[in-house]
FINU-745427 format. One line per 2 residues: number of its first residue (from 1); their letters; for each residue x, z, y of N, C-alpha, C. Coordinates in nm, 3 decimals, padded with zeros to 5 digits. Last residue first. Layout:
BEGIN
NUM> a> X/Z/Y/X/Z/Y/X/Z/Y | ...
// end
This chain:
BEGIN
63> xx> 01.430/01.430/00.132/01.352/01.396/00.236/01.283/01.534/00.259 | 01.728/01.388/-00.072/01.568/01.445/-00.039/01.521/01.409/00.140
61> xx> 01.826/01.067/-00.166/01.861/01.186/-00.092/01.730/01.229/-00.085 | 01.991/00.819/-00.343/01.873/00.904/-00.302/01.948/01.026/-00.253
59> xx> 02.257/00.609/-00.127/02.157/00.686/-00.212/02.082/00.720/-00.218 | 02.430/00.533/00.092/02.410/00.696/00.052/02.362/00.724/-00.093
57> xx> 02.361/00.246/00.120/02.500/00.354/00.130/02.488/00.474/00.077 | 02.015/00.356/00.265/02.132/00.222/00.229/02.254/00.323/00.245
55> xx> 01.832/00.573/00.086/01.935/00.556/00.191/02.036/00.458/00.157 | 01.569/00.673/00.000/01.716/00.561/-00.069/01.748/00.505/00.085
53> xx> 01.402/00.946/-00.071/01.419/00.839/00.029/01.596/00.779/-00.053 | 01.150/01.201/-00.234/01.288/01.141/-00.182/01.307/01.030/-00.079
51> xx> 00.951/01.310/-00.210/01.035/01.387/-00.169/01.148/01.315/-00.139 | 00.769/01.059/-00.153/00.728/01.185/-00.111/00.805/01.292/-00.046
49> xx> 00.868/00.890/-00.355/00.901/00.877/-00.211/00.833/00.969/-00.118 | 00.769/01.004/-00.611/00.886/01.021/-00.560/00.896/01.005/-00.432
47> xx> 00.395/01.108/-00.557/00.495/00.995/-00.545/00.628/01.075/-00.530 | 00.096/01.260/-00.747/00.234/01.279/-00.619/00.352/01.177/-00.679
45> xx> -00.212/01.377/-00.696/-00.113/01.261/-00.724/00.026/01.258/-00.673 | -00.346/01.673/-00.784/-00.302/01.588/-00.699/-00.189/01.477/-00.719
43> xx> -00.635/01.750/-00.988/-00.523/01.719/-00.982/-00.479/01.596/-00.912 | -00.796/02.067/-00.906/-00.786/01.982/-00.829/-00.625/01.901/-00.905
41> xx> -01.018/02.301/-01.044/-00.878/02.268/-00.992/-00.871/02.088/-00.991 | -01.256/02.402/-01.156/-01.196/02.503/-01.052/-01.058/02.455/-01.053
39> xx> -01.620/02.242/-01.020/-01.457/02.213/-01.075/-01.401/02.327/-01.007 | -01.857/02.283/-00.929/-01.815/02.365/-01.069/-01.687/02.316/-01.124
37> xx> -01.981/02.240/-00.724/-02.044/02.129/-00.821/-01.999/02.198/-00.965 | -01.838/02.391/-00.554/-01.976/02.417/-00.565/-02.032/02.365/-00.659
35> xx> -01.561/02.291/-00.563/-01.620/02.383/-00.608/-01.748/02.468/-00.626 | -01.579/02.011/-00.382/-01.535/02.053/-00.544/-01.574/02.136/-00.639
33> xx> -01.644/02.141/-00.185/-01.750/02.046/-00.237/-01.679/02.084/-00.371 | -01.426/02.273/-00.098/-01.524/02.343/-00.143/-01.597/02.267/-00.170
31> xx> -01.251/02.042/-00.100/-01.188/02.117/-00.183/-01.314/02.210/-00.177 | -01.365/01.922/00.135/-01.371/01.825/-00.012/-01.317/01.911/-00.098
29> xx> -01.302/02.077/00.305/-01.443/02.030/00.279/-01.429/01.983/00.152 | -01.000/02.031/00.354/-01.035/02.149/00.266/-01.181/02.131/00.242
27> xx> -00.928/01.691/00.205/-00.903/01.786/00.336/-00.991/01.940/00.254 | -00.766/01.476/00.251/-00.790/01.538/00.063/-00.822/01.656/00.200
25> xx> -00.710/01.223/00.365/-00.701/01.190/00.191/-00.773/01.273/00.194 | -00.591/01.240/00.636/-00.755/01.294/00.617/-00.784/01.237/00.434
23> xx> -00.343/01.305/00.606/-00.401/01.456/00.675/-00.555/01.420/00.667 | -00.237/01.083/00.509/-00.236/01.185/00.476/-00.313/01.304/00.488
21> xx> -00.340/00.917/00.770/-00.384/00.905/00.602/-00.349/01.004/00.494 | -00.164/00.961/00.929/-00.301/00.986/00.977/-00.399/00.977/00.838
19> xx> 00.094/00.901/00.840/00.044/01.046/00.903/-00.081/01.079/00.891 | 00.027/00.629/00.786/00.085/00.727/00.685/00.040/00.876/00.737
17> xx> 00.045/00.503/01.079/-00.066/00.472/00.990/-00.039/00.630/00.825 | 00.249/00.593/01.185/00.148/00.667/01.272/00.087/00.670/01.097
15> xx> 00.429/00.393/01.058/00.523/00.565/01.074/00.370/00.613/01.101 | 00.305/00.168/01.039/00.289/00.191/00.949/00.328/00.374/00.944
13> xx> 00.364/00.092/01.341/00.217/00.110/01.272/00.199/00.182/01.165 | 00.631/00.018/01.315/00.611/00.114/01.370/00.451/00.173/01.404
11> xx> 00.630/-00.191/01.085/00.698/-00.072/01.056/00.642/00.060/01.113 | 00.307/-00.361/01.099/00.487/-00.349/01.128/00.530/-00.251/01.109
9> xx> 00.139/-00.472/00.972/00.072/-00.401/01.127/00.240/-00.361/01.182 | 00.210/-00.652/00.712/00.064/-00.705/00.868/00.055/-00.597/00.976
7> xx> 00.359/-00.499/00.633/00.372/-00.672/00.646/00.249/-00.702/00.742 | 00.274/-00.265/00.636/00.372/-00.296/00.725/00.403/-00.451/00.736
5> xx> 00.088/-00.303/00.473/00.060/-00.222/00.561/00.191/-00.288/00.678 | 00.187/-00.317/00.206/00.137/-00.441/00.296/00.054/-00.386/00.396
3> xx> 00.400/-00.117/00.154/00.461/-00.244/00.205/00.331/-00.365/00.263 | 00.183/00.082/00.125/00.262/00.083/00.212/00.300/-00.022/00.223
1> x> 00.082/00.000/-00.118/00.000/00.000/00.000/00.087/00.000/00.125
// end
């Protein structure tokens, strides 16, 4: 998603676009909806590029 995010809105679309998609994915409303219906846990998806990053030259490195 990311790379065609940035192929059509550009890199510096894509730094805001990520922020703003993060913080409304999974918010706490949707964590008591969850629990009214009778789920008691939540499993969250999680990407390497989350924690890490590939640094030209360097490598992986944490983020």
């Amino acid at each position: 998603m990311e790379n065609i995010v940035r192929e059509i809105c550009g890199s510096k679309y894509l730094s805001t676009f990520r922020d703003r998609w993060h913080r409304a994915w999974l918010g706490e409303g949707d964590i008591k909806l969850l629990a009214e219906v009778g789920h008691n846990s939540v499993r969250l998806p999680i990407r390497a590029c989350s924690f890490l990053m590939d640094e030209p030259g360097m490598g992986i490195q944490w983020n």
